[in-house]
N, C-alpha and C positions, 0 to 999 in steps of 0.2 A: 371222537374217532372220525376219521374219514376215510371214502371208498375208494383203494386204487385199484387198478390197473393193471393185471399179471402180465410184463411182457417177458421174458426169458425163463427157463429151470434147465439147472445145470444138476444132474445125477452123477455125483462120485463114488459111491459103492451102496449098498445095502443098507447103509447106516449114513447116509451123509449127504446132504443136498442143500442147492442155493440157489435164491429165486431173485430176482428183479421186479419191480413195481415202477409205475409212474408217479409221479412226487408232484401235486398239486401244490399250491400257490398257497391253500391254508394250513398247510403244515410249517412247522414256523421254523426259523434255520436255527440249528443245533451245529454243538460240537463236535468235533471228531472223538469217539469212543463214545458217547451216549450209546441211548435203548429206549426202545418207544413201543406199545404194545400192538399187536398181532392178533387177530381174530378173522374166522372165515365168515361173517358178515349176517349169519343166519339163526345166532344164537349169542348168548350172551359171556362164553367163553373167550379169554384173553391171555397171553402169555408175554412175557417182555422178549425181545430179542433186541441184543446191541446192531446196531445201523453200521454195515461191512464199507459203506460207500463211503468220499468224503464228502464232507462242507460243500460243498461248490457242483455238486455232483449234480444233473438234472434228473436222473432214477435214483431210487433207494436200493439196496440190496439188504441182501441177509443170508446168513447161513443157519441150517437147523441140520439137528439131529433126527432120525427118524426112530421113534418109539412104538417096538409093538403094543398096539392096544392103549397109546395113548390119546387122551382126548380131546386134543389139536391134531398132532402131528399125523397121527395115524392118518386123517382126512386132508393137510394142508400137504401132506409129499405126495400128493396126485393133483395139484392144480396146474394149469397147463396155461400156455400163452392166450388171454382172451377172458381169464377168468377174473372175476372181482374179489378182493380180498377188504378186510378193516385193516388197517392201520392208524395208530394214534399220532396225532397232531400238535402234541407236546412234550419233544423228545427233552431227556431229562439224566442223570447219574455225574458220577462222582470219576469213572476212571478217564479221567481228563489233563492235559498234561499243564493245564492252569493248576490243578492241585498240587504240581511240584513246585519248589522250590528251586533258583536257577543252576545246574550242573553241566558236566563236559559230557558226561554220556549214557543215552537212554537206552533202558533196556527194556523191551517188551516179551515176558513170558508167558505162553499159552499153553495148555492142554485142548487137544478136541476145536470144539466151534468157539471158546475160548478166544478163537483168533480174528474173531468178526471184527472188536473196535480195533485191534490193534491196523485192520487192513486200510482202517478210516482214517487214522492215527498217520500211518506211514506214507499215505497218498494224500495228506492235508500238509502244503507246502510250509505252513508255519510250524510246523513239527521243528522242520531245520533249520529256522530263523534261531531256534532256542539253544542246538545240542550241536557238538561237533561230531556225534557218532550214535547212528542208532541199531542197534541189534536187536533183532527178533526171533527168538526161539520158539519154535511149534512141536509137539509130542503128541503122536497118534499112534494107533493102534499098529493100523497096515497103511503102506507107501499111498496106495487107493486114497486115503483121507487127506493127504497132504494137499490139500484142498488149497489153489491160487500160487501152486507149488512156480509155474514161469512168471506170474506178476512179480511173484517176489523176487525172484531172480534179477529182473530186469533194475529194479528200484535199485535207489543210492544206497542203500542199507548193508547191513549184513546179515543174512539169513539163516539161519543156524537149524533145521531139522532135524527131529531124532524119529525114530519108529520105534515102538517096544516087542511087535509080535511077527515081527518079519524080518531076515535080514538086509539090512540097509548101513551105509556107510558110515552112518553115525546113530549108532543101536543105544534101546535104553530110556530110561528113565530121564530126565534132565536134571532130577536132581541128584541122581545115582554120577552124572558125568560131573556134578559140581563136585560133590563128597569126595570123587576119584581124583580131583583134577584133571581131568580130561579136556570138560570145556574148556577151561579157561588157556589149558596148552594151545589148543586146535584154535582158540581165536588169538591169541597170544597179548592176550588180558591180562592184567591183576585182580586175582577175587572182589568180588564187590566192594568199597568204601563208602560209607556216609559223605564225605567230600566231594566224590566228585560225579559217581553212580548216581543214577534217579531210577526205580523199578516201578514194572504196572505189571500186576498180574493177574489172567485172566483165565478159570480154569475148576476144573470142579473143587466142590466146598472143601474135601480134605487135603486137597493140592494146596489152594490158597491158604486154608490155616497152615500148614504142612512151613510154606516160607515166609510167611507173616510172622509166624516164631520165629524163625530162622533171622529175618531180616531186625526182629524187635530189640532181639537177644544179642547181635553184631551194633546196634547204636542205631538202627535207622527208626525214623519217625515218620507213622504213618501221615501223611497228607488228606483234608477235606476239603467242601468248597468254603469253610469258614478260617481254615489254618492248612494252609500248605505244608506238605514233607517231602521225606526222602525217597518215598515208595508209596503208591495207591492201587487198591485193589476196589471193584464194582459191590460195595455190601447191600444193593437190592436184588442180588440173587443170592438165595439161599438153598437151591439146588442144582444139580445139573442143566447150562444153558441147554435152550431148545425145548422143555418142555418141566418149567416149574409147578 
């Protein structure tokens, strides 16, 4: 573990915030979509969060969830610019776009803070060396959470947000707009194929199981760092990001 640096907190609702660190020299360089662990420096408490920034970034970022009564978060969503945080030095996981195999076009799905590697993912110019088309879908509560809502905007990408609990122009579930056909009208796609689709999905445990069937059951093969596939999802979180 090593000690950085708070320089920035960005507050997006009640439930939602992303902080900036300074990125020492022993942290060792990582992939875009890794996770590296998170501790406030004064006990032995650690949490993983996926690293929002890219490769080449000179700050770290991250996004977390704010949990009442939980025992990071509750203390880490009051740290202010000046404060010292842990961060580990051995960023690490699987949802990496070397785990796929080569296709025309990637898709990154997220729920919630779900959307941290993908931010890393999409602002890592070798992302595009790989794919002709990368879309990114986010689904959150309230509009508030669409956390990095203009970065994305601005990116080569296609950005595709839903809301589920407010009204917003593209309402729902995401996977309620796949079963509808909806998404795939409003980007003017063909449903997912094994051929040519590559998926990464990042998002709470019954989300991810939720299209890991979905995708298993249509012919896709999941991807590790030992055998690449059609679709990868981060299997060292096994509860909701931001406070496992």
């Amino acid at each position: 573990m090593n000690i950085e640096t708070v320089l920035s907190v960005t507050h997006y609702s009640d439930a939602l915030f992303s902080f900036r660190t300074t990125r020492s020299s022993e942290i060792r360089p990582f992939k875009a979509g890794q996770f590296t662990m998170i501790g406030m420096a004064d006990d032995d408490l650690l949490r993983a969060y996926s690293i929002a920034s890219p490769p080449d970034a000179d700050a770290l970022e991250f996004l977390s969830i704010k949990v009442p009564g939980g025992p990071l978060t509750e203390r880490l969503q009051h740290i202010r610019p000046g404060d010292e945080i842990e961060v580990g030095d051995r960023p690490t996981g699987t949802l990496v776009v070397d785990n796929l195999t080569p296709g025309k076009r990637l898709w990154c799905v997220a729920t919630g803070t779900g959307l941290a590697p993908f931010l890393s993912i999409v602002q890592d110019q070798k992302t595009f060396l790989k794919y002709e088309e990368v879309i990114l879908t986010h689904t959150v509560r309230t509009v508030a959470e669409l956390a990095y809502h203009d970065l994305l905007q601005s990116l080569p990408i296609t950005y595709y947000p839903t809301v589920t609990r407010e009204p917003f122009r593209h309402a729902g579930r995401i996977t309620a707009r796949m079963e509808s056909g909806v998404l795939w009208s409003d980007l003017g796609v063909e449903p997912w194929h094994p051929d040519c689709d590559r998926i990464m999905i990042c998002g709470s445990p019954e989300f991810n199981q939720e299209l890991r069937d979905q995708l298993s059951a249509a012919g896709f093969r999941h991807g590790t760092n030992r055998e690449p596939g059609q679709f990868v999802q981060e299997r060292a979180f096994v509860m909701q990001r931001g406070e496992s």
